[in-house]
N, C-alpha and C positions, 0 to 999 in steps of 0.2 A: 697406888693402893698400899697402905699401910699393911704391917705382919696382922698385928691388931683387927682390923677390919677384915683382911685376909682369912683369919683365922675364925671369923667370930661365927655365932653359933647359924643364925639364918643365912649364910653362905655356904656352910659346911653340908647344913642339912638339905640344900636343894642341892647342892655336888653328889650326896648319895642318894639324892631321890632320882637324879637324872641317871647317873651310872647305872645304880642297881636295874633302874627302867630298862637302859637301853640293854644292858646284859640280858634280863628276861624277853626283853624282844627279837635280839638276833639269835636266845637258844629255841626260842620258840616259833619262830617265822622262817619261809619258805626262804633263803638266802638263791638269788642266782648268779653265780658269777661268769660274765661274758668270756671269758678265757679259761680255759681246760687245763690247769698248770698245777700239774701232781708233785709234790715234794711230802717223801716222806715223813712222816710226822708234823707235818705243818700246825693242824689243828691241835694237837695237843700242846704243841709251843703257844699258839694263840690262845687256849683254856690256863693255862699257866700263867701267861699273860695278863690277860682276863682278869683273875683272882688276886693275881698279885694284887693288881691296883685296889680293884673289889674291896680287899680287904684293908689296903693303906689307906683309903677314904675310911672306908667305917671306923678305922683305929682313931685315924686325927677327927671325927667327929665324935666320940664320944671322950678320946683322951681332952682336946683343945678346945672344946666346947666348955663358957664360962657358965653356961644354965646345966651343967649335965656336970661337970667339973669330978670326971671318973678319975684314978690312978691310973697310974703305966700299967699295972698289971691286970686290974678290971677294964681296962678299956683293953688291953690286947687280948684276951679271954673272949669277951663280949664278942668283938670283931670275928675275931675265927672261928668262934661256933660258927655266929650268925652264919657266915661264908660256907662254912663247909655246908652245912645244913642247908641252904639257898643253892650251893651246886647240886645236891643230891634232889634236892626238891625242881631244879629244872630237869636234870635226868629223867625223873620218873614220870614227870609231865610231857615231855617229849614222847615216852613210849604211850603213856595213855588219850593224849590230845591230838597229835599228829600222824602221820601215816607218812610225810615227807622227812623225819627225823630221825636218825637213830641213836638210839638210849646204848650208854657203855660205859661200864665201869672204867677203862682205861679213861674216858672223859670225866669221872669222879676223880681216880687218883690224880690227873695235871690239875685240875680244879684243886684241889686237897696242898700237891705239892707250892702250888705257888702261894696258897695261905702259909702254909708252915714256911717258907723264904722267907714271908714279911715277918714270919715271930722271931727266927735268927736274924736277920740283917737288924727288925728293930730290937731286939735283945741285947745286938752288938752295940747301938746308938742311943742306948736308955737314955745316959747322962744330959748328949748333945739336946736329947727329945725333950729333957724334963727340964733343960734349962733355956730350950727353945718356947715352953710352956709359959716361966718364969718370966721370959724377955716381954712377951705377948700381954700381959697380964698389965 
């Protein structure tokens, strides 16, 4: 599979309809897991996790997308609102939809923190990003 095809825009946009899908489903569904296996802070590493990606798909589709054909900086804007905005919007859905979920800020801020990682790490790789754009094209 070519960068090209890789990249192109009806590839991109079922990558972030699947992602964002499955994130709205596991913040919002009853998870059981068969093993009892306490490690502190685990979920907030996995919400961190979570996001990061969240938001590096939403970036490369609106940055790499040739029908959308945003800037590095409108597309990384775009992406982290959206992000943070969709974390806080499962938060409050959590406390109002479920009774098996609990709503917490500290799951806002790992949600929040691993958006802001993708704005510095892609902030650090603008150049590589916009000429990985350029190659694509």
């Amino acid at each position: 599979m070519g960068i090209r095809r890789l990249l192109g825009h009806k590839f991109l946009f079922v990558l972030v309809t699947v992602i964002t899908s499955a994130l709205a489903w596991a913040s919002l569904s009853r998870i059981v897991v068969p093993v009892d296996i306490k490690v502190e802070g685990s979920d907030k590493i996995a919400h961190f996790i979570a996001y990061f990606v969240l938001t590096s798909v939403w970036f490369s589709f609106f940055f790499f997308s040739e029908k959308l054909n945003k800037s590095f900086k409108k597309s990384l804007i775009i992406a982290s609102v959206f992000c943070v905005l969709f974390g806080m919007l499962m938060e409050v859905l959590q406390a109002l939809l479920t009774n098996y979920r609990s709503s917490e800020w500290y799951d806002v801020i790992a949600n929040t923190s691993g958006t802001i990682f993708v704005v510095f790490i892609f902030s650090v790789f603008k150049n590589k990003l916009i000429e990985l754009k350029q190659i694509s094209r």
